[in-house]
MMTF fields as JSON, N, C-alpha, C and O atoms, coordinates in Angstrom:
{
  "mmtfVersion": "1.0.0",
  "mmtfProducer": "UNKNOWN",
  "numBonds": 275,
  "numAtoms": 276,
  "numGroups": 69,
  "numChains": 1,
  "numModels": 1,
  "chainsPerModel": [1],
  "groupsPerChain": [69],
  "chainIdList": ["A"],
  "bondAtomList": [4, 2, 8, 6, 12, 10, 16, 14, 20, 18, 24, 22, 28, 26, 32, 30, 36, 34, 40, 38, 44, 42, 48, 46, 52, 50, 56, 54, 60, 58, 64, 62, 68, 66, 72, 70, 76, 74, 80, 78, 84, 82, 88, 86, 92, 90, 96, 94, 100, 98, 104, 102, 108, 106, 112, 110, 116, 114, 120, 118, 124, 122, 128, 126, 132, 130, 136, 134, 140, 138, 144, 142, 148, 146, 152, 150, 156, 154, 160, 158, 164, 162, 168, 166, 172, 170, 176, 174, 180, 178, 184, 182, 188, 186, 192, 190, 196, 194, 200, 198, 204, 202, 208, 206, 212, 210, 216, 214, 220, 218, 224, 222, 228, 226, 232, 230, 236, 234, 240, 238, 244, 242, 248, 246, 252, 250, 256, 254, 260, 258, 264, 262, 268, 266, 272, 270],
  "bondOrderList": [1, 1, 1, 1, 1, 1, 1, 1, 1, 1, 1, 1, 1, 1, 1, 1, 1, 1, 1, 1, 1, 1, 1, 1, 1, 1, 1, 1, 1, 1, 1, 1, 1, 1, 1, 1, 1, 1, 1, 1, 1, 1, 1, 1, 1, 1, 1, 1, 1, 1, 1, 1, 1, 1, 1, 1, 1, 1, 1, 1, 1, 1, 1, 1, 1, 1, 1, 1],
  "groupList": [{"groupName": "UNK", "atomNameList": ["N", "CA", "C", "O"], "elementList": ["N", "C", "C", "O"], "formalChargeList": [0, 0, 0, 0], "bondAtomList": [1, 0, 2, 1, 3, 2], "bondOrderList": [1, 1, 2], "singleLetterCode": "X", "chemCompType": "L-PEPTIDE LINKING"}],
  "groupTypeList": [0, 0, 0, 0, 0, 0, 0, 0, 0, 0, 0, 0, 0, 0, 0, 0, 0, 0, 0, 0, 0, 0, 0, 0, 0, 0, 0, 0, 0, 0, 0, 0, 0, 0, 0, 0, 0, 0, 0, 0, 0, 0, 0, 0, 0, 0, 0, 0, 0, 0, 0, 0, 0, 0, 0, 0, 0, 0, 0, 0, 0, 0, 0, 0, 0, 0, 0, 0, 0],
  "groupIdList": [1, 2, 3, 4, 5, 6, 7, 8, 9, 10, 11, 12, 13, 14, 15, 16, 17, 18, 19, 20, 21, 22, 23, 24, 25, 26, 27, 28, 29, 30, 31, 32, 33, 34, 35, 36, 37, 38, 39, 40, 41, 42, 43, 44, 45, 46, 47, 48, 49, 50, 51, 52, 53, 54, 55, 56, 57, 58, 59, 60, 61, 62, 63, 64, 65, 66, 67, 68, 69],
  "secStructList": [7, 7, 7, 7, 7, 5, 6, 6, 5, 7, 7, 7, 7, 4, 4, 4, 3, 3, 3, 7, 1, 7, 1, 2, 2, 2, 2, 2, 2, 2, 2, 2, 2, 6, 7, 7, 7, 1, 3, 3, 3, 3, 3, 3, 4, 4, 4, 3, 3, 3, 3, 3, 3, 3, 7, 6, 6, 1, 7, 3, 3, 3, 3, 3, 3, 7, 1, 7, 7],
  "xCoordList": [76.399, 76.013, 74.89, 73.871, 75.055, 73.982, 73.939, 74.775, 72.293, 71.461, 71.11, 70.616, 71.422, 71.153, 69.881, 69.637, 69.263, 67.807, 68.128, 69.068, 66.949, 66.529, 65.212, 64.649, 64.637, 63.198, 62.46, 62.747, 61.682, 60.56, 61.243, 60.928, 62.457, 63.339, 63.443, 63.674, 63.237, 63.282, 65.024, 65.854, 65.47, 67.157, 67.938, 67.337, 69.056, 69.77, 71.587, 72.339, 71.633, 72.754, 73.792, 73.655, 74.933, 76.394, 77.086, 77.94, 76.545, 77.139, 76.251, 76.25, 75.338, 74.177, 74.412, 73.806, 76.043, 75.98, 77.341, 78.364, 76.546, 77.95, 78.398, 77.681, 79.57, 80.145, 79.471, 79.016, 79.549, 78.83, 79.911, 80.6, 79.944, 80.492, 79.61, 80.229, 78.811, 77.394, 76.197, 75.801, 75.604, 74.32, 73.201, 72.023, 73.405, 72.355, 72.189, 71.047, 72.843, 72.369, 71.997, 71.238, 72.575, 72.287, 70.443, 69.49, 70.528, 69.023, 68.207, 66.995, 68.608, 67.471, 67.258, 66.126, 68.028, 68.499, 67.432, 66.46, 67.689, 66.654, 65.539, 65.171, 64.699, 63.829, 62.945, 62.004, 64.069, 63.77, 63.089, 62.056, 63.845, 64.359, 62.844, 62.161, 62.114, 61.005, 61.217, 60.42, 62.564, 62.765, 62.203, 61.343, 62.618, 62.061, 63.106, 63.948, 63.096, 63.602, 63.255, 62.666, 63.747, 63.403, 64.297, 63.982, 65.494, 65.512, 66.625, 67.794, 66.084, 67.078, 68.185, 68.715, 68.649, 70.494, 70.679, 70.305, 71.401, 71.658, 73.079, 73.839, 73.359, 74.678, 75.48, 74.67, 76.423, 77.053, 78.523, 79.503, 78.565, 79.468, 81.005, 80.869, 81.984, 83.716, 83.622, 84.487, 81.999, 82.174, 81.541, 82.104, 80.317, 79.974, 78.82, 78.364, 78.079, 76.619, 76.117, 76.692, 74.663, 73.921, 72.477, 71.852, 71.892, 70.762, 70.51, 71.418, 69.097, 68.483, 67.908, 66.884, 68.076, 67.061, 66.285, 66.553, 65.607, 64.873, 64.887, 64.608, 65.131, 64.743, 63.544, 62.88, 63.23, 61.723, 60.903, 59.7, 61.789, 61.332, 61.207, 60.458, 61.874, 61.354, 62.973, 63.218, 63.865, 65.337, 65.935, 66.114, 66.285, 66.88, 67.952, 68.273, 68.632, 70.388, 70.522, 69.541, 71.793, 72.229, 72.908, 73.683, 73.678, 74.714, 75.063, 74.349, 76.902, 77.348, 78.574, 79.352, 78.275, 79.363, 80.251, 80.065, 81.215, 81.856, 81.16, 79.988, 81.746, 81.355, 81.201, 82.067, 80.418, 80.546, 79.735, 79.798, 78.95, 78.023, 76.895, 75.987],
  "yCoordList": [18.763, 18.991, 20.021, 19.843, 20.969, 21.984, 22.262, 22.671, 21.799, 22.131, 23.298, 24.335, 22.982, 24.316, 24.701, 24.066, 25.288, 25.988, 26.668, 27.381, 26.195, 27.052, 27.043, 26.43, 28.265, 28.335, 27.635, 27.654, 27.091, 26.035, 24.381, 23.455, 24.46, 23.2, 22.572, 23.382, 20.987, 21.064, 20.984, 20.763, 21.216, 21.467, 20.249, 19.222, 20.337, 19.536, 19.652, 20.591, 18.669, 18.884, 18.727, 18.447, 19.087, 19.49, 17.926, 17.845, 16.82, 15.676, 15.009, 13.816, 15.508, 15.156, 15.442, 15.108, 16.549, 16.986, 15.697, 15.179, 15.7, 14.788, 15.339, 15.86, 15.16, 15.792, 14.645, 13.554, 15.334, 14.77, 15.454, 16.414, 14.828, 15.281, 16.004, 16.89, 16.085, 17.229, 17.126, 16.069, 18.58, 18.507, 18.675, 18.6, 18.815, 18.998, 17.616, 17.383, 16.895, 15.774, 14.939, 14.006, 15.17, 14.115, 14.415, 13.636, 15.76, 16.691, 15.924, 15.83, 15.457, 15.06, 13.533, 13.256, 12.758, 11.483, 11.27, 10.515, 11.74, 11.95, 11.47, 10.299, 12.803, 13.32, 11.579, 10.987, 11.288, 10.384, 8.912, 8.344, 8.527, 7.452, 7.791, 6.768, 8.92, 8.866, 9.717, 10.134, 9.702, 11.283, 12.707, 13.004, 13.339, 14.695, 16.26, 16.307, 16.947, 17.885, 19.233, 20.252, 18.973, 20.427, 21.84, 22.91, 21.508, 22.764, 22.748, 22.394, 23.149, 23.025, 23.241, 23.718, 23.038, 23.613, 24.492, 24.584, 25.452, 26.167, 27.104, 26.585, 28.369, 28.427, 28.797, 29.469, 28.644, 29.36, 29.868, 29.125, 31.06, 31.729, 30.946, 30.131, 31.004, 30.231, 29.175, 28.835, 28.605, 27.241, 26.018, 24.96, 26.416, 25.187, 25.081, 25.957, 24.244, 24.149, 23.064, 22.025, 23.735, 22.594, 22.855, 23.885, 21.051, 21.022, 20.289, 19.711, 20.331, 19.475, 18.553, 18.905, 17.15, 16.454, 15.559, 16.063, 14.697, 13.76, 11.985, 11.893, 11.169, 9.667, 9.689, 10.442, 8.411, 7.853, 7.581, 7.729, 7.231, 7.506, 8.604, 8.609, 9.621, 10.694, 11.376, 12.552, 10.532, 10.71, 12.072, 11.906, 13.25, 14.179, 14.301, 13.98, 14.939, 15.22, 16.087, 16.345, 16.647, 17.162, 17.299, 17.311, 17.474, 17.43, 18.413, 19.211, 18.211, 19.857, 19.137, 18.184, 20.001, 19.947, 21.063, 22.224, 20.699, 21.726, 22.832, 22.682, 24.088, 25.289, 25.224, 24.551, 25.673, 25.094, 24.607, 24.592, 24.189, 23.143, 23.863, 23.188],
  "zCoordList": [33.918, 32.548, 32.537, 33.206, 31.868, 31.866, 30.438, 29.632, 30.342, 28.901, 28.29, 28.733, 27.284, 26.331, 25.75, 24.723, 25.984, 25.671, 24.455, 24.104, 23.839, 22.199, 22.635, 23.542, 21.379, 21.684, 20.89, 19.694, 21.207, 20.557, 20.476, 19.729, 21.733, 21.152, 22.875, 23.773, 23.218, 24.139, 24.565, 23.683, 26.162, 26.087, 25.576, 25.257, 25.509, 24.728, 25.537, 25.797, 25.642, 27.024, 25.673, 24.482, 26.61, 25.543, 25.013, 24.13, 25.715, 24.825, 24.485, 24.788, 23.832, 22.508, 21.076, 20.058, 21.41, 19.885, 19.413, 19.859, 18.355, 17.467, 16.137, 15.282, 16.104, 14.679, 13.641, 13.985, 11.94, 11.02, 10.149, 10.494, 9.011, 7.63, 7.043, 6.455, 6.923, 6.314, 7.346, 7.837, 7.637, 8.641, 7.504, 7.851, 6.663, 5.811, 5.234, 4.84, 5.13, 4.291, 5.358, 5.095, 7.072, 8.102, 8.435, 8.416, 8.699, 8.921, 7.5, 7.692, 6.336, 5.328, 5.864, 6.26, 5.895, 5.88, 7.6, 7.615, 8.346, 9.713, 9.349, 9.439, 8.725, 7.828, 7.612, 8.142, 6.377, 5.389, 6.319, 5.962, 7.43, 8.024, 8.8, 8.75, 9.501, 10.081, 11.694, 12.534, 11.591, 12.468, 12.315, 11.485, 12.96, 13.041, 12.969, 13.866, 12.418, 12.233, 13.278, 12.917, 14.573, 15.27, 15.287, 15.808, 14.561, 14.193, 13.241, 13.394, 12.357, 10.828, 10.854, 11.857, 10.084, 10.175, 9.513, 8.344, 10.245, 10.403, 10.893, 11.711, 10.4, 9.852, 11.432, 12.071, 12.033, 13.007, 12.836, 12.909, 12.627, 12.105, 12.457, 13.369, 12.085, 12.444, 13.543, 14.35, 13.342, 13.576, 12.665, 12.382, 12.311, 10.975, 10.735, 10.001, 11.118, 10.737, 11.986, 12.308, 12.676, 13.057, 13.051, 12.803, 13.561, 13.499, 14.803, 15.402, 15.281, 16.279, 15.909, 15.323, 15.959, 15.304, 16.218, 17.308, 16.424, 16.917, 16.037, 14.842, 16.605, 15.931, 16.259, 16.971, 15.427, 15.451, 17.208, 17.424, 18.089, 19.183, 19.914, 20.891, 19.571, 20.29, 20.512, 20.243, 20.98, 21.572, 21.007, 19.801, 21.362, 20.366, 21.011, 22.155, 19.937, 19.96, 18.88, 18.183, 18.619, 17.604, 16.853, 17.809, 15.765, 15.124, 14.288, 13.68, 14.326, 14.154, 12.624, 12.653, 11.606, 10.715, 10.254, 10.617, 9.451, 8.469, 8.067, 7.722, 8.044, 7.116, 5.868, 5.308, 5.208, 3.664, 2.932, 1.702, 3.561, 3.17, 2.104, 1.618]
}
């Protein structure tokens, strides 16, 4: 498994990401719950939308949705 580096993000290995029906409402709902938002969502061209997020413990992962949003 080899992690994916963003900048200002720590890596994030390739089965951290999970599909979502909306990243924008999962990225608020995070937010809301006392998670953390490290890197917004954001658009990726003819594939969909993601974000990095963090739970209340620290744990990050990410999640990838639909175009559209």
């Amino acid at each position: 498994m080899t992690p994916r580096v963003l900048i200002g993000c720590r890596p994030v290995p390739d089965d951290y990401f999970g599909p979502v029906p909306g990243c924008d409402e999962t990225a608020a709902k995070t937010n809301e719950l006392g998670g953390k938002i490290l890197l917004a969502p954001l658009a990726i061209e003819k594939v969909g939308r993601m974000a990095i997020l963090a739970d209340p413990q620290g744990a990050v992962f990410a999640v990838i949705g639909p175009e559209g949003q």
